[in-house]
N, C-alpha and C positions, 0 to 999 in steps of 0.2 A: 681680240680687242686690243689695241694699241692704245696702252696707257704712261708710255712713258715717252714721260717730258720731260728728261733729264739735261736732254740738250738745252730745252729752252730755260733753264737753271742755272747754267753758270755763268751767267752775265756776274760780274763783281760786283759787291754787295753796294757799291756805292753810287751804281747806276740803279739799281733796282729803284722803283717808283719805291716814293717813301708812306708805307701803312701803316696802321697800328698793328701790331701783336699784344696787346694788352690781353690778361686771359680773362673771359668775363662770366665762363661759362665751360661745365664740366659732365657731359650726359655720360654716367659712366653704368652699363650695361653688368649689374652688381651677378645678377644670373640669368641663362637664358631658360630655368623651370618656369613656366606657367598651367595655370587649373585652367586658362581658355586658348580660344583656337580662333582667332581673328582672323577673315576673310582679310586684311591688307596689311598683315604681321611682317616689317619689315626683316626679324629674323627669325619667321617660321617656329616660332616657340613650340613647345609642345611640354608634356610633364617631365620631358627626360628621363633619366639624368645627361646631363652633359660631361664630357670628359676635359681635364684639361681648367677647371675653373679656379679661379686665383683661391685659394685660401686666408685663412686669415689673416695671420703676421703680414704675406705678401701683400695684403690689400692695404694692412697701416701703413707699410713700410710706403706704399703706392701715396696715401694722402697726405704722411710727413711728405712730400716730393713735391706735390700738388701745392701744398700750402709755401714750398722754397720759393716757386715761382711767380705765386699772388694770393690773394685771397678771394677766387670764382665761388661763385654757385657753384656748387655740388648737386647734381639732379641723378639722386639713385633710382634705374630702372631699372627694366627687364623685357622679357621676361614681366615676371610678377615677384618684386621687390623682396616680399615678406614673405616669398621661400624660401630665402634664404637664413638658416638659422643665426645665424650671427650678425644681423642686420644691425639690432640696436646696438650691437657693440661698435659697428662699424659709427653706427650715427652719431653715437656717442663721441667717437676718438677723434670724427671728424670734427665736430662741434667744438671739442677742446681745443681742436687743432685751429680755430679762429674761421673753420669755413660753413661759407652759408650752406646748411644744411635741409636739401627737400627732396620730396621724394613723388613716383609718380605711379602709386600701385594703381589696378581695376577696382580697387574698392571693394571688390566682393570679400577678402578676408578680412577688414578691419571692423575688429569688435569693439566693447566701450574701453575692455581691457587693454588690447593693443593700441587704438587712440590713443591712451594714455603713456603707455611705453612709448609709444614715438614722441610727444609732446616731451616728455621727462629725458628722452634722447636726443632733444635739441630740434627736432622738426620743425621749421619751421612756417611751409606749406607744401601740401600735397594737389597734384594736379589727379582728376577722375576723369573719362573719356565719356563722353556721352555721344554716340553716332546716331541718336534717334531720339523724337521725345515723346518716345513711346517704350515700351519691353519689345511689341513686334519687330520695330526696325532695329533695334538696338541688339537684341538677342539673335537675332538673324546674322548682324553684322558681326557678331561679338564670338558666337558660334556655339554657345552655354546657353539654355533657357535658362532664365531666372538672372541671367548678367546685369539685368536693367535693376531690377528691386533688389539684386545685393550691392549694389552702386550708389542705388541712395541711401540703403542701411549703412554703407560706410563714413558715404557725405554726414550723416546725420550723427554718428558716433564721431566722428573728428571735429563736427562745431562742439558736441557736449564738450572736446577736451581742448578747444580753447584754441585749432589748429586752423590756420585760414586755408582754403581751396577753391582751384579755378577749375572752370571747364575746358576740357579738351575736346574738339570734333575734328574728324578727319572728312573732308568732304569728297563725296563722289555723287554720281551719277544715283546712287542710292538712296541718299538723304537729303540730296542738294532742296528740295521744297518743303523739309522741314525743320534747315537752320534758323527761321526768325522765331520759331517756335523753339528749339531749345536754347536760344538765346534768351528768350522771355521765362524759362523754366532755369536757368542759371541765375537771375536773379533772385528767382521766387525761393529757390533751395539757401539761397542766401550767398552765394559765390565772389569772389573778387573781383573771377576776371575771368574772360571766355577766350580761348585761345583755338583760331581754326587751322587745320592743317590741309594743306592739297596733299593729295594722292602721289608718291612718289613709286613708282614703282622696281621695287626690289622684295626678295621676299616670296611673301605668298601675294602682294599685292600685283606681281607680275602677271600672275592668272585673273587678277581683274581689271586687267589695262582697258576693258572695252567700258567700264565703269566711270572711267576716269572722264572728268566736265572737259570742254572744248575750252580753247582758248577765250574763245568770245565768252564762254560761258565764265570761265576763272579773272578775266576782267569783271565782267559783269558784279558779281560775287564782290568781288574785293573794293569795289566802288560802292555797291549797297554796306559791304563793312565799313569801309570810313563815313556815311553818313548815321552810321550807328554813335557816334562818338559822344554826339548832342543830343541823343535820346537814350541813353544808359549809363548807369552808373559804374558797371563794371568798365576795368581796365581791359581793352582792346589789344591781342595780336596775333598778327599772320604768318603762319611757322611755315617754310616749305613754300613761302609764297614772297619771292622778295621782289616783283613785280609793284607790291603795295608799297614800297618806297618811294617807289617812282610817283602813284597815284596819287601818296600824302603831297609829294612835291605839289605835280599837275594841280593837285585838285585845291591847296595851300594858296597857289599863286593865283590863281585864276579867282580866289574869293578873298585875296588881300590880306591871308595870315600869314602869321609865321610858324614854322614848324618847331615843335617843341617836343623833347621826348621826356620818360618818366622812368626810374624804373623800379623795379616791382618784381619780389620772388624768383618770378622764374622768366621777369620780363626784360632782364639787362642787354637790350641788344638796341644798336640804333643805326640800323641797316640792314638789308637785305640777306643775300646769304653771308653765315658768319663762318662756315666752313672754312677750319685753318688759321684763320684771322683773329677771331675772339672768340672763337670757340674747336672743342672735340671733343672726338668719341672714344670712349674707352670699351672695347669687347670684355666679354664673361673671361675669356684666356688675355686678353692683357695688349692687345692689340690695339693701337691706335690710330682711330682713323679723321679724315675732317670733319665728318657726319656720320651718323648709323647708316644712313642709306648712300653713301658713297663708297665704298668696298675700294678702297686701298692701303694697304698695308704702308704704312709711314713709320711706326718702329713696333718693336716688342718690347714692353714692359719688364718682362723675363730678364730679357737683356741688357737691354738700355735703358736713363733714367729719365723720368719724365720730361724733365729741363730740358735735356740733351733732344728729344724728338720733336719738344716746342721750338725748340730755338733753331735747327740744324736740318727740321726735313726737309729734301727737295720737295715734295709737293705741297708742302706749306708753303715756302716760299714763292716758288711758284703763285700760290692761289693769294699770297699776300699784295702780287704786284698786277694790279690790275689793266696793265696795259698789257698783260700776255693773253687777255681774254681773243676769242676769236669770234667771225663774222659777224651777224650785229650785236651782240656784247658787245664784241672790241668797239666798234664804231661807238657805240650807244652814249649819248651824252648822260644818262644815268647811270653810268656802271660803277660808278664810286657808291653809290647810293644801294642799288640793285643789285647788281654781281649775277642776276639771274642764278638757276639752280643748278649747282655744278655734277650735284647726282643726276638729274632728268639729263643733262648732258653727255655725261658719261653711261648710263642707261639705251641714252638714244645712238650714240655713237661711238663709242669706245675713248671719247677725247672727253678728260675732263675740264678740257679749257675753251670748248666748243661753244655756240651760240646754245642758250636755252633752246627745248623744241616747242616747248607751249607757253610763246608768248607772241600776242598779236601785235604791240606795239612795233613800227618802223622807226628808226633811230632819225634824223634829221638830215643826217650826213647817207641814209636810204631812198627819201623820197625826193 
């Protein structure tokens, strides 16, 4: 796979198209132990152990760095978060450390006890994944029986302590006819806000690529989400899907709004893909990438400081100047907006700067 785009890098920083790098957003992958085995587990979790995972000094030493360079959401995953023994110490240091602190366990280990340890650790929302609004689809997808009912045991022990949470679904070909359903079962649990994700495939989610919706279909989908907006109360977004920017625009213009964003926990994004831009991934070993499901190495933590691979990486930079995009990206009059999905691109063809593969829109300057 040909991923380097170093050439197309050294343009002088003063021609590079002008983007933001504001950091808005922090998915840092605290461990990769997990108690489940997700059929579209972008890093293949399993109970481990893993070799190589940051300890703890190294990890304060990692959000003092964090906090030099803004004040993002901090979203602890995994893995499964609350494996990791030193978790609320971490919550803790980070909270003091002035960062929005949340977290995104399965829910199946949180008790009234640890609800409450999080909350006293500065949590200040957790996201729960529901892929089904049942246990059968949910436990199937999730790959644990019983995933579903300790999902809502957790939901239910983090309202007692006072903690708000969204829903998370990942949509495939497997649940795709029963997202208005747990979108009505997000409310009813009491939720903020429902966040869907397309299917990226990396992972274990590579051996479900035949699962994965069609283009028409993930239009479709993200059309019936934005007419969700006026019939629910929860906060609406589309992760892994920055096609929906495009469709707020379309669909904004064509009924004479204007578009307005909010933001919310774990909802500070306002565009498309944030990969590089206003957001990254930090790995269990310290690795930082623009997304979990992008796999390229832009620095090491170990070595380098977090500022320095914010500020300094070529493929950040790179992914900063949106007229390096290629075919219709590049063309595409939404790409400021969209950016399409740089992992589905780099998955589909070894180029991270490649046209999305699943997306049906033709750009203007196409047709």
């Amino acid at each position: 796979m040909n991923s380097n785009h170093t050439d197309k890098s050294n343009t002088p920083p003063h021609n590079r198209a002008k983007t933001g790098d504001t950091l808005r957003l922090v998915a840092w992958e605290i461990t990769r132990n997990c108690n489940l085995s997700c059929l579209h587990c972008r890093a293949a979790a399993t109970h481990g152990p893993y070799e190589g995972e940051l300890d703890t000094e190294k990890s304060f030493h990692i959000l003092d760095q964090i906090a030099e360079v803004g004040s993002p959401i901090v979203i602890l995953t995994g893995g499964e978060p609350l494996l990791r023994p030193d978790i609320f110490d971490l919550t803790r240091y980070g909270t003091d450390n002035g960062l929005r602190m949340v977290m995104a366990p399965n829910g199946t280990l949180i008790t009234d006890g640890i609800a409450k340890r999080l909350a006293d650790a500065g949590i200040k929302r957790i996201s729960v994944s529901l892929d089904g609004a049942g246990k059968e689809t949910h436990d199937q997808f999730r790959g644990v029986e019983g995933a579903f009912d300790g999902a809502l045991q957790g939901i239910a022990s983090a309202k007692k302590a006072g903690i708000e949470f969204q829903i998370n679904t990942t949509i495939t070909q497997h649940n795709l006819a029963e997202i208005p359903r747990i979108q009505e079962l997000a409310v009813e649990l009491g939720a903020v806000a429902h966040h869907i994700f397309l299917l990226v495939p990396t992972g274990r989610g590579k051996y479900i690529i035949d699962k994965a919706i069609t283009a028409e279909e993930y239009e479709d989908t993200l059309n019936w989400f934005y007419d969700q907006q006026d019939k629910t109360s929860l906060q609406l977004k589309a992760t892994c899907a920055p096609h929906y920017y495009r469709i707020l625009r379309q669909r904004a213009k064509a009924e004479g709004k204007s578009v307005t964003y909010e933001t919310h926990g774990l909802d500070a994004v306002s565009r498309g893909c944030l990969g590089g831009t206003g957001f990254c991934f930090i790995s269990h070993r310290g690795i930082v990438q623009p997304c979990g499901f992008l796999h390229l190495n832009c620095g090491d933590l170990k070595q380098s400081s977090f500022a320095d691979v914010w500020k300094t990486s070529e493929v950040f930079l790179s992914l900063r100047n949106y007229d390096k995009l290629e075919g219709k990206c590049g063309a595409c009059e939404y790409k400021r907006v969209c950016g399409g999905c740089r992992a589905r691109a780099y998955e589909a063809t070894g180029d991270y700067l490649a046209e999305e593969p699943l997306c049906s829109y033709n750009p203007v300057s196409f047709q």
